[in-house]
C-alpha positions as CSV (number, residue, x, y, z in Angstrom):
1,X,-1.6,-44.9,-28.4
2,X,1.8,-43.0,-28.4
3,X,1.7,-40.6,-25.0
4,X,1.6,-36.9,-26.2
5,X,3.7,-36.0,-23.4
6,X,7.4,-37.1,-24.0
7,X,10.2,-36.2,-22.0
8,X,11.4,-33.9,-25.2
9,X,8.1,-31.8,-25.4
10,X,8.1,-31.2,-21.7
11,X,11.4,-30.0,-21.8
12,X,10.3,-27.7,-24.6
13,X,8.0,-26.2,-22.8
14,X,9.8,-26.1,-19.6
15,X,12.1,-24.2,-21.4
16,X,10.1,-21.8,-23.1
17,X,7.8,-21.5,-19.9
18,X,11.1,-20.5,-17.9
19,X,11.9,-17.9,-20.5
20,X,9.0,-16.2,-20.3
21,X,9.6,-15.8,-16.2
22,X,13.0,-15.0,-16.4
23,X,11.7,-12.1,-19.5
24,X,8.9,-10.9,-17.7
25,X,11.0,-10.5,-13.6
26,X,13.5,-8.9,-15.5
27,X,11.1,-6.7,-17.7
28,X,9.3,-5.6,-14.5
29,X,12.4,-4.8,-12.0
30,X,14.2,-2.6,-15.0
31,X,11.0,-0.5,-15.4
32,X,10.5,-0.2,-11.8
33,X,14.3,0.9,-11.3
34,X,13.5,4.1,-13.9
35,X,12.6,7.2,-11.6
36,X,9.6,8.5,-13.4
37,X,9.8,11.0,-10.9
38,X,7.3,14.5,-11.1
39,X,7.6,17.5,-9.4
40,X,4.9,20.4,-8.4
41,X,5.1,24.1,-7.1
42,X,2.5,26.2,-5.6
43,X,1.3,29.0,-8.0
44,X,-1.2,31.9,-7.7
45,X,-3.1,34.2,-9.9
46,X,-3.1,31.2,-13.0
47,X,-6.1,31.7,-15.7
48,X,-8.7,29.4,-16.2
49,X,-6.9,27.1,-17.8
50,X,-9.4,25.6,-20.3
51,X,-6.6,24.7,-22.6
52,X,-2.8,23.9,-22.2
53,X,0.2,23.8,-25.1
54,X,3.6,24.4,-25.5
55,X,5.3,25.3,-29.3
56,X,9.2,25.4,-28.8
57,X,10.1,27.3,-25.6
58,X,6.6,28.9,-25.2
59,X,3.9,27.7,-22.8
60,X,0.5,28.9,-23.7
61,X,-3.4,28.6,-21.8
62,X,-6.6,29.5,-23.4
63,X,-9.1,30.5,-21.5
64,X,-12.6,30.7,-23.0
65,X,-14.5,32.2,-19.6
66,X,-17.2,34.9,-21.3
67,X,-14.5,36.2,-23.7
68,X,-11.4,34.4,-25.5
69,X,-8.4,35.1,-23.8
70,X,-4.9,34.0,-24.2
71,X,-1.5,33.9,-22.0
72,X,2.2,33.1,-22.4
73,X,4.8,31.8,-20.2
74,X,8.4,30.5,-20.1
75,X,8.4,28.6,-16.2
76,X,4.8,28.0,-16.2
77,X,5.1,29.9,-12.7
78,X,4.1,33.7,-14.6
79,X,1.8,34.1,-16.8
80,X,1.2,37.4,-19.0
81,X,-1.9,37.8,-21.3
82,X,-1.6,38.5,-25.2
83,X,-3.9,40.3,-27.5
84,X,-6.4,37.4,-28.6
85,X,-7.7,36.8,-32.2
86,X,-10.8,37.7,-31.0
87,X,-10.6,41.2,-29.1
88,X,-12.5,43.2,-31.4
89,X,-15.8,42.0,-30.3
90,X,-17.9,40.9,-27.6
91,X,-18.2,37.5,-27.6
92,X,-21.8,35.4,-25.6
93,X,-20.4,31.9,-25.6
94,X,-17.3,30.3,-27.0
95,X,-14.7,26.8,-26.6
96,X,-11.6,26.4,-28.3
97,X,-8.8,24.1,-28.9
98,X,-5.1,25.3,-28.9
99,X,-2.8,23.4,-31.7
100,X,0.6,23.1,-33.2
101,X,0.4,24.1,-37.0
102,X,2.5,21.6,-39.3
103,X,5.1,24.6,-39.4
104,X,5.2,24.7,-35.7
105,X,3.3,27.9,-34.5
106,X,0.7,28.2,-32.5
107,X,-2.8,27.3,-34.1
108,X,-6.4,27.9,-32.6
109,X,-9.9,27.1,-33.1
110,X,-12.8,28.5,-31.8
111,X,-16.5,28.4,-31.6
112,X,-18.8,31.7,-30.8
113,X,-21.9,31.2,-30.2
114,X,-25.0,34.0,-30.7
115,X,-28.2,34.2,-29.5
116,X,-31.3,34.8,-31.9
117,X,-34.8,35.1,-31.5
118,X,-35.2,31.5,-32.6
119,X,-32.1,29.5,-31.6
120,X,-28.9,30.1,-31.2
121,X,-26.3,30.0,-34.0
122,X,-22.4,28.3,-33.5
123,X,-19.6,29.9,-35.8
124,X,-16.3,27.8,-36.2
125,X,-12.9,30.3,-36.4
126,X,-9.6,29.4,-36.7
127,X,-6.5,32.1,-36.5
128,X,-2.2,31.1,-36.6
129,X,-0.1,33.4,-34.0
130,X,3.3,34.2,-35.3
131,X,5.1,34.8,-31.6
132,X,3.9,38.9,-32.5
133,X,0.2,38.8,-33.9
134,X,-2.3,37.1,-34.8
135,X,-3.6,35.9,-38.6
136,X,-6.7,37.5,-39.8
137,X,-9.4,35.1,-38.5
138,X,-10.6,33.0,-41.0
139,X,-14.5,31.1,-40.5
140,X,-14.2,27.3,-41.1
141,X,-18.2,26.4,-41.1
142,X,-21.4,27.2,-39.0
143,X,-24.3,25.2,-37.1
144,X,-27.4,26.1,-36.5
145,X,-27.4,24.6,-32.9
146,X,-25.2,25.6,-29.9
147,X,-22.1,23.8,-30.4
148,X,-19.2,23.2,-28.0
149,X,-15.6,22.9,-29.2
150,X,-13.6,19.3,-27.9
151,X,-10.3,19.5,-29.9
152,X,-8.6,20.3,-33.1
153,X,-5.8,19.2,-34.8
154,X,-3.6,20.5,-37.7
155,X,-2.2,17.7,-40.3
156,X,0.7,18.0,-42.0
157,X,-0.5,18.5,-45.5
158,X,-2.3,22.1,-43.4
159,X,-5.7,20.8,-43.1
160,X,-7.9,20.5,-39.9
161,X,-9.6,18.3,-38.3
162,X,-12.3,19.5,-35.5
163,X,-14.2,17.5,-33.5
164,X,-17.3,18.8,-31.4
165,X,-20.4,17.9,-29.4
166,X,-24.3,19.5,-30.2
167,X,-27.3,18.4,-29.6
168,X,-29.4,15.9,-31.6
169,X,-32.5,18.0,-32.6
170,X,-35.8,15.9,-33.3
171,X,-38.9,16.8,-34.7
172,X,-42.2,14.9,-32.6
173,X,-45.9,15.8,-33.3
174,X,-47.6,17.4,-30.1
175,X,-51.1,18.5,-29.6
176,X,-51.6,18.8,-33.5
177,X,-47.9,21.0,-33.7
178,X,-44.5,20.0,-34.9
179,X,-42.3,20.2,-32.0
180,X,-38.3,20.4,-32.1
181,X,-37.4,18.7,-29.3
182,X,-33.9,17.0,-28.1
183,X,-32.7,14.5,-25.3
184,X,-29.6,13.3,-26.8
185,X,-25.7,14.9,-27.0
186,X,-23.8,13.7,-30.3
187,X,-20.4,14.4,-31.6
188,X,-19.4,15.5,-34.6
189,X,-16.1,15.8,-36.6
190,X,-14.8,17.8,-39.3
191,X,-11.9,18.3,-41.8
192,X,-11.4,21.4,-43.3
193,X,-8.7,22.0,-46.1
194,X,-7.4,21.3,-49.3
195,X,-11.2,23.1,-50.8
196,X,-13.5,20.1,-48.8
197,X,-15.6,20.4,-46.3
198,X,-16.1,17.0,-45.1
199,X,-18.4,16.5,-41.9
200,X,-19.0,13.4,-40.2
201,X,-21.1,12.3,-36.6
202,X,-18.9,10.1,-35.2
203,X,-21.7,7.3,-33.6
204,X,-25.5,7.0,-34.5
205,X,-27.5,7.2,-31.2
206,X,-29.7,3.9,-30.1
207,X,-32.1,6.1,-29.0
208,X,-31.7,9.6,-30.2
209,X,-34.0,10.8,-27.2
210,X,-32.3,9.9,-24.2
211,X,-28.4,9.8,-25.1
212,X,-25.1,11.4,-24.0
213,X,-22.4,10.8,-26.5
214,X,-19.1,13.6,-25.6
215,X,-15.6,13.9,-27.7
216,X,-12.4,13.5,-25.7
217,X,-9.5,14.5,-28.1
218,X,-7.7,13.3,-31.8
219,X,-4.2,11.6,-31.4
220,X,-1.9,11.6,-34.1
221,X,0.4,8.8,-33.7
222,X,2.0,9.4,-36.5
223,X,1.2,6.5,-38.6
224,X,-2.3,6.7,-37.5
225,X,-5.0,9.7,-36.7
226,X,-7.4,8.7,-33.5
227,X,-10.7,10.2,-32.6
228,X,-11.5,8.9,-28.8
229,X,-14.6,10.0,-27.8
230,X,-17.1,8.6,-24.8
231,X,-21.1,7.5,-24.6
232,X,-22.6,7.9,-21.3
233,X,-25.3,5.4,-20.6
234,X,-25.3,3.5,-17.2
235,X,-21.6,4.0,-16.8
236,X,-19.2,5.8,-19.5
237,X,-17.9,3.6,-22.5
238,X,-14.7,4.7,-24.5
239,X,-14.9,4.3,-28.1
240,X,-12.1,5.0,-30.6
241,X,-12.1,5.1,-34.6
242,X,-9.1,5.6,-36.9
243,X,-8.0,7.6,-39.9
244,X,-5.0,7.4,-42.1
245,X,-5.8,11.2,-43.9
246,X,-8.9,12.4,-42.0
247,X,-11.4,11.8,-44.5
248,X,-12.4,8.4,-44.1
249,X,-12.4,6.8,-40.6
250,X,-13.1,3.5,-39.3
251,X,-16.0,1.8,-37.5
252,X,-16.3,3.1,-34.1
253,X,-14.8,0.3,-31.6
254,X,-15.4,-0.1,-27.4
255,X,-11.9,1.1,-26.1
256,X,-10.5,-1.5,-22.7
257,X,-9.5,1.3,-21.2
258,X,-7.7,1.2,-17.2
259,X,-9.3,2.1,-14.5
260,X,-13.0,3.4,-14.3
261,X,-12.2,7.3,-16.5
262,X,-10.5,9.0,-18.6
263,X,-9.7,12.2,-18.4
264,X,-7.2,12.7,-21.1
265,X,-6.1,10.9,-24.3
266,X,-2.7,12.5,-25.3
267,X,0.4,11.3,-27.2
268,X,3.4,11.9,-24.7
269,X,6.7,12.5,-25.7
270,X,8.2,9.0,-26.1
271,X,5.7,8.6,-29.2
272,X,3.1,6.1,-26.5
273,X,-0.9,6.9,-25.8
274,X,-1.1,8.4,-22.5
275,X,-4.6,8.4,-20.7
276,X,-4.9,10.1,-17.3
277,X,-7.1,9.8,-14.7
278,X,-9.3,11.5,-12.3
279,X,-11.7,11.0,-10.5
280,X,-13.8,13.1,-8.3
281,X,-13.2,12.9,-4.3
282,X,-9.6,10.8,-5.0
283,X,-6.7,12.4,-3.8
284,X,-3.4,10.9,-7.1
285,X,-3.8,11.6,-10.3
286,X,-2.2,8.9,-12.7
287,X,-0.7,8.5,-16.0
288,X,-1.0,5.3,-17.9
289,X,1.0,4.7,-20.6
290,X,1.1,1.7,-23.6
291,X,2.4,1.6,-26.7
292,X,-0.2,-0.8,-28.4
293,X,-3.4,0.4,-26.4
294,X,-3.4,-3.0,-24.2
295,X,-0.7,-3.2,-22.2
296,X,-0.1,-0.4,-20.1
297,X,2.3,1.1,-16.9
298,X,1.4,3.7,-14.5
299,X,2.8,6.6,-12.5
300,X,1.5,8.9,-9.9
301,X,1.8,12.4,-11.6
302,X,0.5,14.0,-8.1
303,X,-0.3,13.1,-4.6
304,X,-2.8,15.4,-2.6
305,X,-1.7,15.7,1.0
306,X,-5.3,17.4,1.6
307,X,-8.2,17.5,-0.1
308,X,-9.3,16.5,-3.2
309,X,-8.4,17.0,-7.1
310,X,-10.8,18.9,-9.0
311,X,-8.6,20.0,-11.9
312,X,-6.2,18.6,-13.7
313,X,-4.6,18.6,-17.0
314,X,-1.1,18.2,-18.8
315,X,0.5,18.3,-22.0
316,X,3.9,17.7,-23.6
317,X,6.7,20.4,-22.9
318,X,10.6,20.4,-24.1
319,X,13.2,17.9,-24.4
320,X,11.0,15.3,-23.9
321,X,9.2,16.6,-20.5
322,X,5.5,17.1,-19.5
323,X,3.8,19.8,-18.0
324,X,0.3,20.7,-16.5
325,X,-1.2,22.2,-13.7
326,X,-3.5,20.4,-11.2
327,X,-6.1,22.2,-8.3
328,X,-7.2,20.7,-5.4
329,X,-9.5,23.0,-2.9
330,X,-8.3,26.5,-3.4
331,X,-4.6,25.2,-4.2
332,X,-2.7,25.4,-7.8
333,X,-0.3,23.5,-8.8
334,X,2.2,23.3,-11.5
335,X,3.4,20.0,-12.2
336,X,6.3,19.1,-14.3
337,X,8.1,15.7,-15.3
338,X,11.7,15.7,-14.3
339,X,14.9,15.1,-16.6
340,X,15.6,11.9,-15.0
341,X,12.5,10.3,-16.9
342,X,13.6,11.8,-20.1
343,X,17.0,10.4,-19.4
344,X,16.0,6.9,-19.0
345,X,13.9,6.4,-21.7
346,X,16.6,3.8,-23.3
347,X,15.9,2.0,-19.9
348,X,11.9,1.6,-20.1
349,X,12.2,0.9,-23.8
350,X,14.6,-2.3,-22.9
351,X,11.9,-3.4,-20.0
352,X,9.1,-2.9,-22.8
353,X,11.0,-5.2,-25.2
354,X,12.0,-8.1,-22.5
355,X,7.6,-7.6,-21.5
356,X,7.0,-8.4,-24.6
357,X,9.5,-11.5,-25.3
358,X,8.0,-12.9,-22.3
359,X,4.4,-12.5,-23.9
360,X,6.2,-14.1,-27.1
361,X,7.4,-17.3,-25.3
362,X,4.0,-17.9,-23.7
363,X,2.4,-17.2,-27.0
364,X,4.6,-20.1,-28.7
365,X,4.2,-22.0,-25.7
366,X,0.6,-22.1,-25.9
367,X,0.8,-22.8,-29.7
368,X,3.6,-25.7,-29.7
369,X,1.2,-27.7,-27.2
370,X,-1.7,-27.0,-29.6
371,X,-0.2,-28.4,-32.8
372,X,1.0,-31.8,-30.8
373,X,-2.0,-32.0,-28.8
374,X,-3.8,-31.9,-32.6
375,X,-1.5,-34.4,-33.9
376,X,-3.0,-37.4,-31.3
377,X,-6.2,-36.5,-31.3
């Protein structure tokens, strides 16, 4: 029989083998030439920053410690507060979720929750700030359990998506009484316009007495809606499910995501997923960055010269640039990406594309010595 391996098929793939090195070392030196470069100041007297947004020149926090509060700033350095949507009443428990509205104001969502004699009772709000007051505030649904708020998101139609976590109330037979009893976290999401009211848990429990199941965030990438969420077992899994208008979502599927957490799951600038990173007792905080969810690069947003991060938390600013603020100890920081990443965008996008032609020539590699190796055997 014919040997498969002629001198023309091993040139073949000597060639295409060869691309793929020359693709990939160039890929790699050009996108570790661009200066994703972050810098940090010291700041004092910052809020709580529970949540972090900026709509045109305007940073905002929300702060959801025993009240609803909400700050402005144009440096991220000074902060002043501004009437909340809220400040008429006393509020026992609330979480929100700052948002851009499709006409580019500021949005927010909030859950109060009251005490009863029974149980308690969680009330979703939403108001829009117009840079001088607030919108009347408007109630978007209720729960009869304690809720707690994990993001919201305006589409651009004006509907709402919320996503939140409550407990998974059961009912179990005990000494001849009914007993409502729960052991398990579960998340739920919502949308809210156009008249519907469509609600949705996100994962069915194995075992809906011993279960932890949390929401991380939405991500619009703009041809697709993501809901990332995480179930806490013997170690944390990542699960993500996708939308096209909000209503109906895929299956829930096991994220591969870097490292051992995830902290946040944001869209940056450049239009990629960005997941940070942090974790307890570790001194950098990373960013990781794909634009396909598998292949990913990484930069240091902050390095603690002592002790160790306990906060951390950034979101997309002007022009292209980040922003967030990270604590370590007693110590704030405001971080900010500089105008040097911004400027060499162009740069990472041309080491993205030689990354993947390289993965293209081992790809046809691999199947032109398939479809000869099939032909003898």
């Amino acid at each position: 029989m014919k040997s498969p391996f002629t001198r023309r098929r091993i040139a073949a793939v000597a060639a295409l083998l060869t691309a793929a090195a020359v693709f990939g070392v160039a890929g790699l030196k050009l996108e570790g030439t661009v200066p994703h470069v972050w810098g940090c100041e010291s700041v004092e007297d910052v809020p709580y920053r529970d949540e972090i947004i900026q709509i045109g020149d305007t940073m905002f926090i929300g702060e959801e410690y025993e009240t609803l509060r909400i700050y402005t700033s144009y440096n991220g350095l000074t902060w002043s507060e501004i009437e909340s949507p809220a400040s008429d009443h006393d509020i026992w428990s609330c979480s929100i979720a700052l948002f851009r509205t499709s006409d580019d104001r500021l949005g927010i969502a909030w859950e109060e929750t009251s005490p009863t004699d029974e149980k308690p009772r969680s009330i979703f709000y939403w108001s829009i700030f117009d840079n001088n007051t607030w919108s009347e505030p408007e109630t978007l649904l209720s729960r009869d359990v304690y809720s707690f708020l994990n993001d919201a998101i305006m589409l651009e139609d004006g509907a709402l998506l919320l996503l939140w976590e409550e407990p998974l109330f059961q009912y179990i037979e005990h000494e001849g009484k009914t007993v409502r009893y729960s052991g398990c976290e579960v998340v739920y999401r919502a949308y809210v316009g156009n008249d519907q009211l469509l609600i949705d848990r996100v994962i069915e429990p194995e075992d809906p007495f011993s279960c932890s199941i949390g929401g991380i965030s939405f991500v619009d990438d703009g041809e697709r809606i993501w809901c990332v969420f995480r179930e806490l077992e013997d170690d944390f899994f990542f699960y993500r499910s996708w939308s096209e208008d909000g209503r109906q979502w895929s299956p829930p599927e096991l994220m591969d995501v870097p490292g051992s957490h995830l902290n946040q799951i944001l869209l940056t600038p450049q239009g990629e997923i960005g997941i940070t990173k942090l974790e307890m007792d570790k001194k950098d905080y990373i960013l990781r960055r794909s634009s396909d969810w598998e292949n990913w690069s990484e930069e240091t947003v902050f390095e603690a010269e002592k002790g160790s991060i306990r906060y951390a938390k950034i979101t997309d600013g002007s022009n292209g640039t980040m922003w967030g603020f990270i604590t370590t100890g007693n110590d704030t920081f405001f971080v900010y990406s500089s105008q040097d990443l911004t400027e060499n965008q162009e740069a990472v996008r041309v080491a993205r594309m030689l990354e993947y032609l390289a993965l293209s020539c081992i790809a046809l590699t691999i199947l032109y010595v398939l479809s000869w190796m099939r032909g003898h055997s």
